[in-house]
C-alpha positions in Angstrom: 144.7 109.2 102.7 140.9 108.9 102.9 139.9 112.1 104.1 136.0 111.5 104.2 135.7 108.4 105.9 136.7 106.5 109.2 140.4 106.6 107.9 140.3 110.4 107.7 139.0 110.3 111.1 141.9 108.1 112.8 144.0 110.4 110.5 143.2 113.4 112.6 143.1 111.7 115.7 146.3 110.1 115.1 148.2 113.6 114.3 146.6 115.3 117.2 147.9 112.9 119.6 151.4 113.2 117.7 151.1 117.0 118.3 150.4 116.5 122.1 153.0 114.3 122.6 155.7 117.0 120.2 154.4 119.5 122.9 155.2 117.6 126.1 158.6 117.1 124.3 158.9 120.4 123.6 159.4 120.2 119.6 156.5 122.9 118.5 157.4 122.5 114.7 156.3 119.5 115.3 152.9 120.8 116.5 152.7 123.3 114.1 153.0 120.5 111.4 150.2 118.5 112.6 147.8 121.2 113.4 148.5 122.5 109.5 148.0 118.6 108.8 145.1 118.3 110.7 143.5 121.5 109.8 143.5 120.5 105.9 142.1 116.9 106.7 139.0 118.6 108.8 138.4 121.1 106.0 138.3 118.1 103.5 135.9 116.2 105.7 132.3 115.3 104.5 131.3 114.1 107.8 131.2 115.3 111.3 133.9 114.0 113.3 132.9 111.2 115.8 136.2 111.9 118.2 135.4 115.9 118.6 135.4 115.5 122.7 138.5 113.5 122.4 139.9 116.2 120.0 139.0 119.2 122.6 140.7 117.5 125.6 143.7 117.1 123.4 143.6 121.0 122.0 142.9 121.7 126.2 146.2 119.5 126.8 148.1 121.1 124.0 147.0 124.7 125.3 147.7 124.1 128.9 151.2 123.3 127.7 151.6 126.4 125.9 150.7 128.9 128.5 152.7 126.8 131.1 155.7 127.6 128.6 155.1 131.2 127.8 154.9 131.6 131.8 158.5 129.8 132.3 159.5 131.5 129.3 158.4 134.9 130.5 159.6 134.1 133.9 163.2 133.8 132.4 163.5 136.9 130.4 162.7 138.7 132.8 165.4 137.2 135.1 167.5 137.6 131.8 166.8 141.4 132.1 167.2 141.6 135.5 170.7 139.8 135.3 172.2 142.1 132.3 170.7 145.0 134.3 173.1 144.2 137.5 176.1 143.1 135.3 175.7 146.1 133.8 175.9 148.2 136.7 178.8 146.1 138.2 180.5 146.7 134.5 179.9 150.8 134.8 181.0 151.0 138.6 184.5 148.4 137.7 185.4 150.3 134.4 185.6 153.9 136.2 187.8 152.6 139.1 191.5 152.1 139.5 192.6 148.5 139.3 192.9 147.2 142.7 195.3 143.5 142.7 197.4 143.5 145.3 196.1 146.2 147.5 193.8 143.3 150.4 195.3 143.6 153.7 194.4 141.2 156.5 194.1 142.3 159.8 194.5 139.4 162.8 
């Protein structure tokens, strides 16, 4: 790859896009790939980098989609915790008492 010229410039526009659309999908080794890509090409370049707006509103995407997932993600453990915490308790309070099968009575 020509990293100093107009090629090593499509270059890093082509892998950011990649790593927005690996984010949307989910697939962050994905990301993770082309930002390490991405990051060697820009260190390699001679020449500023005619796309840098278009490469901020793709970091902006890319980071919007990473905080959205850490909130769902934090959302979840901590339904997670609060789940093991009540199956816990309903664990402690079944394991101390006599079995009951067969002892429900209906009254009409």
């Amino acid at each position: 790859m020509n990293s100093t010229g107009r090629n090593g410039q499509a270059d890093i526009v082509r892998l950011t896009k990649t790593a927005v659309e690996a984010a949307e999908r989910g697939q962050w080794d994905i990301v993770a790939q082309c930002y390490g890509e991405r990051g060697a090409l820009l260190a390699a370049m001679q020449t500023p980098v005619r796309e840098s707006s278009e490469l901020l509103k793709l970091d902006e995407q890319i980071r919007d989609r990473v905080r959205t997932v850490q909130a769902v993600l934090v959302s979840l453990l901590g339904e997670a915790t609060v789940t093991g915490q009540r199956l816990h308790g309903l664990h402690q309070r079944l394991s101390g008492q006599p079995s009951t099968v067969g002892t429900i009575s209906m009254k009409a």
